[in-house]
N, C-alpha and C positions, 0 to 999 in steps of 0.2 A: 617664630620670630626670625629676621632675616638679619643675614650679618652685620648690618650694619647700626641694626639695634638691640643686638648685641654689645658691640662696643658699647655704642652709647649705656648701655646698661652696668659696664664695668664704669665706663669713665664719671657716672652720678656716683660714685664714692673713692673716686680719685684721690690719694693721696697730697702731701704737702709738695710744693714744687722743691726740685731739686735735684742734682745728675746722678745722686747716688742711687735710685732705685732703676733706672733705666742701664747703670754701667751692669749692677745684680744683673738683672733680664738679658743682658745681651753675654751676659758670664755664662748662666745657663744654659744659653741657647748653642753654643760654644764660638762665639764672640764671629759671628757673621761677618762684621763689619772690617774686620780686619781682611780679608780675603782681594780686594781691591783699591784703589785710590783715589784719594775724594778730596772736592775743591767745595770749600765749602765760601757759601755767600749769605753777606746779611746786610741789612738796610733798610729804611724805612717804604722810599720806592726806586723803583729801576733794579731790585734784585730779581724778579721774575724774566724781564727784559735779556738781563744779564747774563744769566743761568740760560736764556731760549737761545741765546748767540755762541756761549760755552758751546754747547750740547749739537749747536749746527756744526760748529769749528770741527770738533772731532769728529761728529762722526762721518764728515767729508772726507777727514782724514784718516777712517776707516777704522776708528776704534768703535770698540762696542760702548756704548755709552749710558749709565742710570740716570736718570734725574727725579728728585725727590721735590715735589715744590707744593703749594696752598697759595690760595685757595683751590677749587675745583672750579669747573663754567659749570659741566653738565654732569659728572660723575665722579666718586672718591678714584675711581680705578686709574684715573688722569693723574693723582699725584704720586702713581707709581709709574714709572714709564724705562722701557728699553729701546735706544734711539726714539723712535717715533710712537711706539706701539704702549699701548695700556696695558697694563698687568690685565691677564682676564676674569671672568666672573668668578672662574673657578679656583684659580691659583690664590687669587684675594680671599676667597671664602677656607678655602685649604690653608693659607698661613697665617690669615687672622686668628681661625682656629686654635692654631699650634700655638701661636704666642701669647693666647690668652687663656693656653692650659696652664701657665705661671702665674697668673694672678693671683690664686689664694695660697700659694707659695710664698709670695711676694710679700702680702698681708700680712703670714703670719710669722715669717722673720721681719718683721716690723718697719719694710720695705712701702708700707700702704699698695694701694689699687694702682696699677698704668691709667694716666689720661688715654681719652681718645688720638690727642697726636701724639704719643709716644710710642702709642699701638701699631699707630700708622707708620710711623719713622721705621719701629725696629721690621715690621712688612718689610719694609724695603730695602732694609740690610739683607735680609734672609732671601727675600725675591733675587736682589743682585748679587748673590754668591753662588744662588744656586744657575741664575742665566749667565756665570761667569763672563762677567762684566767685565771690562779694564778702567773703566772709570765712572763715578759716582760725582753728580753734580749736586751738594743736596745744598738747599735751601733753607735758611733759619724761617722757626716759625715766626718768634716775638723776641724780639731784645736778641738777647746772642750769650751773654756771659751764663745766665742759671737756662738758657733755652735748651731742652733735650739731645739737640743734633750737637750741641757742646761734648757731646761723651765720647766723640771720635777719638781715634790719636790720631796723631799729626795730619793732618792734610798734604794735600802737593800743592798749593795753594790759598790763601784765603782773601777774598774781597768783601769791599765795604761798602755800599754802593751812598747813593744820594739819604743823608739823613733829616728827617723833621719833625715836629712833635706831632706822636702819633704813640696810642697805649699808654697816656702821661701816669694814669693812675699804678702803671708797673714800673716804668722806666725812669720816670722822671718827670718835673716842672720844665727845666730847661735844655737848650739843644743839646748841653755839653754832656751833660746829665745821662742821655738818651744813647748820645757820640761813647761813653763810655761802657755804656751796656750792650753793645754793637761790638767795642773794640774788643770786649772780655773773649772772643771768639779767635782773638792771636795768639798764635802759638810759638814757641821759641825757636828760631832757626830758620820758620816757615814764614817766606815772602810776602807781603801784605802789598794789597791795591787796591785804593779809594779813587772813587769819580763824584765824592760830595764836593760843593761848591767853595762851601761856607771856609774861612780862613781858621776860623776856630774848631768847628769840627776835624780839620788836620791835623790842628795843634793835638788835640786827644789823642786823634786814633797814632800820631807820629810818636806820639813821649811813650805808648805803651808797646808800640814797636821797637823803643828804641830799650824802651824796661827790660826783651824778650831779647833783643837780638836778631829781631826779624828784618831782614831787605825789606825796605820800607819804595813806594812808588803810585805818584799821585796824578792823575790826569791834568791835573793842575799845572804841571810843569812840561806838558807838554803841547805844540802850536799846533792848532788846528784851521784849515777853512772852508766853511762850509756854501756850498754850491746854493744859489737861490735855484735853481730850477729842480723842479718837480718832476715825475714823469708818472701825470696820475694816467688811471683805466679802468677796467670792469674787474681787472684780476690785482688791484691796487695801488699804491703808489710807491716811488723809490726816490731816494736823497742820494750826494753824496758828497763827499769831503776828503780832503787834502791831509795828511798826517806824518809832522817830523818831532820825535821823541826818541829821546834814549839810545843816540845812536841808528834807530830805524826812520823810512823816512818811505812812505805808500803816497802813491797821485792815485786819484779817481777810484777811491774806494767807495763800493754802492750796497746800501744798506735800505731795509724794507718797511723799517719800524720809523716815523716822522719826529723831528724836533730835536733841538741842539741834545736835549736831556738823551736822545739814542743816539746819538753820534757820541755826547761822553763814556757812557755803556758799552759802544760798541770799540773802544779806545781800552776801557778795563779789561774788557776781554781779550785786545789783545797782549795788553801790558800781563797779562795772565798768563796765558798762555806761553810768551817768552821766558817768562820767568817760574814756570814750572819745570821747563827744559822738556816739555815734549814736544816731542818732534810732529810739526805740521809746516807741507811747503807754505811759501807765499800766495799759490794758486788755489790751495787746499783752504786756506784763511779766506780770501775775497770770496770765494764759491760759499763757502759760511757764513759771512757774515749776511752777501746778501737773499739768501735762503730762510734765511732767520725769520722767525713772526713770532710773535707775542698776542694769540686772541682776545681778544677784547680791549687792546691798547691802540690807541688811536685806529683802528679797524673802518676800512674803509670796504663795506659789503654792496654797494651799488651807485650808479653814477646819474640815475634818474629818475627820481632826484638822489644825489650824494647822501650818503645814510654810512652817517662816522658813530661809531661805539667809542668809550672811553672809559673803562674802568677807573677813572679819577678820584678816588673817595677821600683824599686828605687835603690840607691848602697846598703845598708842593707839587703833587700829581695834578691837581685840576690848572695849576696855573703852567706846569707843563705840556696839559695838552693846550689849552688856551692858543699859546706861543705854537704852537704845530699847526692849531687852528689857522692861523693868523699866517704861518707860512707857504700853508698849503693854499686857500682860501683866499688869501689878499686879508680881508676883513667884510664882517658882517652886513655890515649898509648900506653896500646895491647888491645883494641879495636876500631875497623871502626866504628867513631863515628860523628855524622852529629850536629850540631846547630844550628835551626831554628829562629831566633832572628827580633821583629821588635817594634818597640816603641813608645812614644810621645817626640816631641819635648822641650816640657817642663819642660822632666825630664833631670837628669845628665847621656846624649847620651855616651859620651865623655869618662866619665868615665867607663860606665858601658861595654862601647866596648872595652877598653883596660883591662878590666878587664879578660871581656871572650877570646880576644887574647892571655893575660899570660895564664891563665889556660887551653885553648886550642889550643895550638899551633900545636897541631899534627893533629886535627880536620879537618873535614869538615864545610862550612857555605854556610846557603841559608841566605840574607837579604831579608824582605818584610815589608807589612805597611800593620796596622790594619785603620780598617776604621773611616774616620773623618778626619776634618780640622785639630786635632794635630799632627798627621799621621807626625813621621820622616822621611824625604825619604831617600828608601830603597839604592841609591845612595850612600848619605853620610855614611852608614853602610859600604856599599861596598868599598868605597874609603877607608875610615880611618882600617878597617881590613887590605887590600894591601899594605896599605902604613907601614904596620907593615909586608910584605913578607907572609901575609895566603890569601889562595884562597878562591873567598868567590861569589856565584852565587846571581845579584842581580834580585827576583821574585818578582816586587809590590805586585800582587795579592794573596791573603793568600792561594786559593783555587788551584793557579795552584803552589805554594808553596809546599803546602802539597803533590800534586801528583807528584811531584818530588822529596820530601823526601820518600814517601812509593814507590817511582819505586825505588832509590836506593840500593844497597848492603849496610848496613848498619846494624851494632851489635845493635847499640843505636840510636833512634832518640830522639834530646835531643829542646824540645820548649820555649821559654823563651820568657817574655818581656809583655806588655800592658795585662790585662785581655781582655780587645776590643779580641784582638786576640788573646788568649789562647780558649775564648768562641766558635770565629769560626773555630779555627782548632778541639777543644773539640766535636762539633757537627760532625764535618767532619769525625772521626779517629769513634764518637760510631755509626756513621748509617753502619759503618761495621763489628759491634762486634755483 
């Protein structure tokens, strides 16, 4: 049995959620996590974004840098990372080990079984103390208040990034609802920064900052403007934008990741960064941010034809990249433009496919299904497209999907929907570059 179903072997009798059994485990272990300092980020989307601009900033500026983040594209070994580099086979199977000699410790002081991301999280305490790290970028998994990465003490930081309903059966019915199980992640004293839109979502996450005593600092309140020119290529494309906030005030900042939604992101991150008080020059910050990528977010892996990935899986994310679409792109309708679309069940299907029928109505579509039990089927894609008068080829399989989007005549191949499947069409499109 191989480490990784292992885990999964402890995490089928997983305890009740909650931070008490994960605080036990990391008491044991003799508290890892305490050994460096961690900015912790949560939000529904743009915290990966967030976290991949964090992680450039430093370690430009020459710090060693963890980052802790979910999902994976291609491997678990990805959401342990030192600057650039993956935890290896070996060290991941060496400390999975170690932290799952606790588990029937755990059990029988009445701690229950570690999940699988708990296992993982605390990997990554232990990985970064012992590659004596200086900084810890970690990532909430779900919600943020009862979420395991909550067990930290204090951060040097904590962000909140863009929120919307997404996990409604853990978090909530409504945004505010959602806004509050996100904010449970402030800590008192420690600086808080939001790049969510919404006026209400502030109101939250600002009353429980103000509950804490936290410096409170919103993207919101600060003027941005952003460049229409593009400067796409074979090696991608770059934005930029204008930035006067909080006393600081940057011209022709260039960023790698497309659409206002990464320009707000790459705004937190630096509202972050000032407000942690660590020290990065001004040159050190623009070398970061535009170094910065996020795979599988608006990814632009080839120019003939244009062949854009989108990890877009919620209505927020999809209508984010839409809007980058549309920037980058001009719009769909003088050009032969294909959408590769397939999703989880669990998300808003419904919405998110009437979405892409307005905005591409002139389009082609392939429906298909990423792998797994949440797997939408690629069916109902098909059906509810047609029943809106667009033609829409339904491919389950992703692999024979994509070889019928690259046998196409097509200007744009445009990919959207579950990371599951942005990962294996992502492998598919670079075993040809």
């Amino acid at each position: 049995m191989n480490v990784i179903d292992r885990i999964f072997e402890v995490n089928s009798k997983k305890g009740a959620p909650g931070l008490s059994r994960i605080r036990r485990l990391l008491m044991l272990m003799g508290n890892p996590e305490e050994k460096f300092r961690i900015i912790h980020v949560a939000g529904t989307n743009g915290k990966g974004s967030t976290s991949h601009y964090l992680r450039s900033i430093l370690v430009q500026a020459g710090y060693k840098t963890g980052m802790f983040t979910s999902p994976h594209i291609n491997t678990y070994n990805e959401r342990i990372q030192v600057n650039y580099d993956n935890i290896s086979d070996a060290d991941f199977e060496r400390i999975a080990d170690y932290v799952m000699s606790f588990k029937d410790q755990l059990a029988e002081e009445g701690y229950g079984y570690p999940s699988l991301f708990e296992i993982l999280n605390v990997m990554a305490y232990q990985y970064f103390a012992e590659q004596k790290i200086d900084y810890m970028i970690s990532e909430v998994g779900i919600g943020g208040r009862n979420d395991c990465t909550n067990a930290i003490p204090a951060p040097v930081v904590t962000l909140i990034t863009q929120i919307g309903l997404d996990h409604t059966e853990i978090l909530g019915d409504t945004i505010e609802e959602v806004a509050c199980q996100k904010a449970g992640i402030i800590k008192s004293n420690v600086p808080v920064i939001t790049s969510s839109w919404e006026s209400e979502v502030e109101a939250v996450i600002r009353e429980e900052a103000e509950e804490k005593n936290a410096p409170f600092a919103s993207v919101n309140d600060c003027r941005y403007t952003i460049s229409d020119k593009y400067e796409l290529s074979d090696e991608g494309c770059t934005q930029s934008f204008d930035l006067a906030c909080d006393g600081i005030e940057y011209k022709n900042i260039r960023i790698s990741m497309l659409g206002e939604h990464q320009v707000r992101n790459a705004i937190a991150a630096i509202l972050a960064i000032r407000a942690s008080g660590i020290a990065v020059t001004e040159g050190e910050l623009r070398a970061g941010l535009v170094k910065a990528v996020n795979p599988g977010r608006f990814e632009v892996l080839g120019t003939k034809p244009y062949f854009v990935i989108d990890g877009a899986h919620n209505m927020n994310g999809l209508k984010a990249s839409i809007e980058a679409f549309n920037n980058v792109f001009g719009n769909a309708d003088n050009k032969k433009t294909l959408v590769l679309f397939g999703c989880f069940k669990d998300k808003d299907f419904r919405g998110m496919i009437d979405m892409l029928g307005t905005e591409f109505s002139s389009c082609s579509f392939i429906a298909t299904m990423p792998e797994g039990g949440r797997a939408l089927n690629s069916d109902m894609i098909k059906s509810i497209l047609e029943s809106e008068g667009l033609e829409c080829r339904n491919i389950p399989e992703p692999s024979e999907a994509y070889k019928a989007a690259i046998d196409g005549d097509y200007d744009i191949i445009y990919v959207l929907g579950s990371i599951y499947l942005i990962s294996e069409i992502r492998n598919m499109k670079r075993k040809e570059l």
